[in-house]
C-alpha positions in Angstrom: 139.4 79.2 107.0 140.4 81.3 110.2 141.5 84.2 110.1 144.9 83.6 111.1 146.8 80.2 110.6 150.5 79.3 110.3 151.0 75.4 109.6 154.5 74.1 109.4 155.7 70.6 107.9 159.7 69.4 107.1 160.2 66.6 105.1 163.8 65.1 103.4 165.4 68.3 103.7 162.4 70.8 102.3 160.2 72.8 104.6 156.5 74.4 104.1 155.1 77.2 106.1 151.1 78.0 104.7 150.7 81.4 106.2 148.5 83.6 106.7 148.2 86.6 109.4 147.4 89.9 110.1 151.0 91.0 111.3 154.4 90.1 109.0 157.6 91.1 109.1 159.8 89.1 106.9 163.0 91.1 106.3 164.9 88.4 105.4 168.7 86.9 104.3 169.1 83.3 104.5 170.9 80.9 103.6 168.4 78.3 102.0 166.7 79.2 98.7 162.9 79.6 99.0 159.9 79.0 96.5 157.5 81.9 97.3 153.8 80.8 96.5 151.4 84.1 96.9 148.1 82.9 97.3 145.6 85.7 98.1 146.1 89.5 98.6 147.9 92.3 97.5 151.9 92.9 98.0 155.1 94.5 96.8 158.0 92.3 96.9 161.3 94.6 97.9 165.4 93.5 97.3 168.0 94.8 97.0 168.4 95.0 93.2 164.3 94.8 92.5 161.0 95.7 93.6 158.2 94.5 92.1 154.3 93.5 92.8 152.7 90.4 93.4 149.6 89.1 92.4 147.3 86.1 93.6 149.1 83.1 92.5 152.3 84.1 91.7 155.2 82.1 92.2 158.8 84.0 93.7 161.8 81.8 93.6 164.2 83.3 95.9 168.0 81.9 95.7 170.4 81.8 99.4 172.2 84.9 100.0 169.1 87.8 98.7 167.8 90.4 101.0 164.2 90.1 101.0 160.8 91.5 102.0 157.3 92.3 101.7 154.8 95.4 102.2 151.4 94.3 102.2 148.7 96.3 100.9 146.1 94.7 103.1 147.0 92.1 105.7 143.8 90.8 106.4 143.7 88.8 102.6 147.4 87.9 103.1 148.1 84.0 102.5 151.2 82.7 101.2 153.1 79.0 101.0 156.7 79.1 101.6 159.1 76.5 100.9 162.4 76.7 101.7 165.4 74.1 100.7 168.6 73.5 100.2 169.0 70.4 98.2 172.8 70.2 96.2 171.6 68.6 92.9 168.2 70.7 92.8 169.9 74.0 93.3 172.9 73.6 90.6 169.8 73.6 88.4 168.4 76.8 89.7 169.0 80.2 88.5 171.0 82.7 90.5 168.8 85.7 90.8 165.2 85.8 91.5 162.5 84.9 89.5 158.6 85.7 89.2 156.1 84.0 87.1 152.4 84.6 87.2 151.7 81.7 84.8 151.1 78.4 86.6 150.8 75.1 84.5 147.1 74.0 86.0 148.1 70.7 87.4 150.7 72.3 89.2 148.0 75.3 90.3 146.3 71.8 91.7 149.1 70.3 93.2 150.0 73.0 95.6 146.3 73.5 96.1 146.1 69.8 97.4 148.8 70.5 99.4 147.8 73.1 101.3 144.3 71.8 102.3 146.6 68.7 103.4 149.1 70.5 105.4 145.9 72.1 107.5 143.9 68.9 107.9 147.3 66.7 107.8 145.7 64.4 105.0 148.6 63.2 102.9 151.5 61.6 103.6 155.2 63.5 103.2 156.3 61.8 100.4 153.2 64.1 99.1 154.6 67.2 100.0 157.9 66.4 98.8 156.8 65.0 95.2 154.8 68.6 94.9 158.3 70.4 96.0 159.9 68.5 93.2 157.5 69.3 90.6 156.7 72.3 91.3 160.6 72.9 91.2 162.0 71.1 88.4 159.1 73.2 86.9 160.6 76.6 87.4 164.0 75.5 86.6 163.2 74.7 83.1 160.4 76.8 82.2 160.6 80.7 80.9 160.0 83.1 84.1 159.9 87.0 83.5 162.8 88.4 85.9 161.7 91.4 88.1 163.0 94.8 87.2 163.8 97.9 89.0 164.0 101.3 88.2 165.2 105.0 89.7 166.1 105.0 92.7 166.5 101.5 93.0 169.4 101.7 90.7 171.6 103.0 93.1 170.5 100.6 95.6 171.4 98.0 93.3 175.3 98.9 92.4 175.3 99.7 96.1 174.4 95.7 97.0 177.0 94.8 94.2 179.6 96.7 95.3 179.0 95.3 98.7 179.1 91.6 97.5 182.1 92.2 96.1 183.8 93.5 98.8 182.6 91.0 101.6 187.0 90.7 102.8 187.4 94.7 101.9 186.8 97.5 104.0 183.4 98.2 103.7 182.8 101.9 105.5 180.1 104.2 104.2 182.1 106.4 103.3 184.0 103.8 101.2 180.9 102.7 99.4 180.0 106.3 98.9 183.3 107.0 97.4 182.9 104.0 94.8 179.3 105.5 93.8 179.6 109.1 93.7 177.4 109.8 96.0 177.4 110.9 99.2 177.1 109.0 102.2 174.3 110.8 103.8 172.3 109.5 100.4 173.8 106.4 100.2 172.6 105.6 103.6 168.9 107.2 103.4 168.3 105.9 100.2 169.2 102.2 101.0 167.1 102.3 104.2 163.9 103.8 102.2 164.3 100.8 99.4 165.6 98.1 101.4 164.2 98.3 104.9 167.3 97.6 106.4 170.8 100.0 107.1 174.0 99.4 105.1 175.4 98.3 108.5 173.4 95.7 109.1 173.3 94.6 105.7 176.7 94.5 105.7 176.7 92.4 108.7 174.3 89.9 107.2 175.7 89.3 104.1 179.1 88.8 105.3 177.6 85.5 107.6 175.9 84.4 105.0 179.4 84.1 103.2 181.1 82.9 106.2 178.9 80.4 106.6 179.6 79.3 103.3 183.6 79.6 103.8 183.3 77.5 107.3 182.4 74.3 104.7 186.4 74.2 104.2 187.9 76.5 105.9 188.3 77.2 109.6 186.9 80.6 111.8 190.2 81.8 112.3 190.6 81.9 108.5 187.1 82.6 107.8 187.0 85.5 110.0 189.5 87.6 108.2 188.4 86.5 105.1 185.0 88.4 106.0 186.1 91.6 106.4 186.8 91.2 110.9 190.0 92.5 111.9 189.1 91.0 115.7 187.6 87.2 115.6 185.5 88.0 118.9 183.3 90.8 116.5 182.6 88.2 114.2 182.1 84.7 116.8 178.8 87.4 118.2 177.9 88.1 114.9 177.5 85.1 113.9 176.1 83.5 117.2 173.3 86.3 116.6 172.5 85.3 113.1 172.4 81.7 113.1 172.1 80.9 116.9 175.5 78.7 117.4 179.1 79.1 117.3 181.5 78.9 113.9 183.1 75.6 115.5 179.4 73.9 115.6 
């Protein structure tokens, strides 16, 4: 296998990336869920409500909307599948918060293990890919998965995010949050960084597309704007443009 390979492949809706390299930064919000298969190699997966390792074969679901990344503890043995959908019936069956299980049934294990020597030599057909999507899926939406926990610090982090989600229309200052936590903003602000990888700010920033995106479905960006927390609509057409790479109207 070479030492560093990214293979991508889209079919009906549902895209996989087999991964592995030397160099990652993945600090991610999106708004497409994502089935996390770690293959090889050691890691710590960070949120913003949870941080927890990962293990060789362990499989992350990861729903629209959560802040995401991952330290590696080598990145010479990382290798990872990502899938990443957004399929209406599917995801009405999946949870709303993330998910880690280290217990794979074997056929599945052998499935994705098909797949991935297929997606590098390009030996099966899609319809492949997408049946192991759906199995592997429908699996984790009915089976028993531990949720990931966090602790100390991370707590704060955590009713920080909340407060935040809650308050996506509000005024949504430091010094706001702060107030609502009891804490103050100087700690509020390193303490979210550390854990997170990412400032409130921007944070802020991303979350709120995340829901506008969501809003534009019925609504339009004059409405949508306000509705995000923008007192000026030109603030939030470049936020927007930056995040997703086109305009509200499109």
């Amino acid at each position: 296998m070479d030492s560093n390979f990214n293979y991508y492949l889209t079919t009906n809706g549902v895209t996989f990336n087999y991964l592995k390299s030397k160099s990652i930064s993945e600090r991610e919000l999106h708004d497409y869920n994502e089935l996390l298969f770690y293959i090889d190699g050691e890691a710590t997966l960070h949120t913003e409500n949870y941080k927890q390792k990962l293990t060789p074969n362990t499989l992350v679901f990861i729903p629209k909307g959560k802040y995401h990344f991952l330290s590696l503890s080598n990145p010479d043995n990382f290798t990872r599948l990502k899938i990443s959908f957004d399929c209406g019936a599917l995801t009405s069956q999946l949870p709303s918060d993330i998910l880690v299980s280290k217990n794979l049934p074997t056929l599945t294990l052998s499935l994705l293990e098909n797949a991935l020597i297929g997606l590098k030599n390009d030996n099966f057909t899609n319809d492949f890919y997408y049946g192991a999507f759906l199995l592997l899926a429908s699996w984790l939406s009915t089976s028993a998965t531990s949720q990931v926990k966090f602790d100390g610090e991370d707590t704060l982090v955590s009713n920080c995010a909340k407060y935040i989600e809650n308050n996506l229309s509000n005024n949504l200052s430091i010094a706001k949050i702060s107030e609502s936590l009891n804490f103050s903003p100087s700690t509020v602000s390193h303490v979210f960084k550390r854990q997170t990888g990412i400032s409130i700010h921007n944070y802020i920033v991303q979350k709120r597309m995340i829901y506008a995106k969501k809003l534009l479905e019925t609504k339009s960006p004059t409405q949508v704007h306000l509705e995000c927390g923008y007192a000026d609509y030109s603030s939030f057409y470049k936020a927007y443009v930056k995040m997703f790479g086109k305009s509200p109207k499109d």
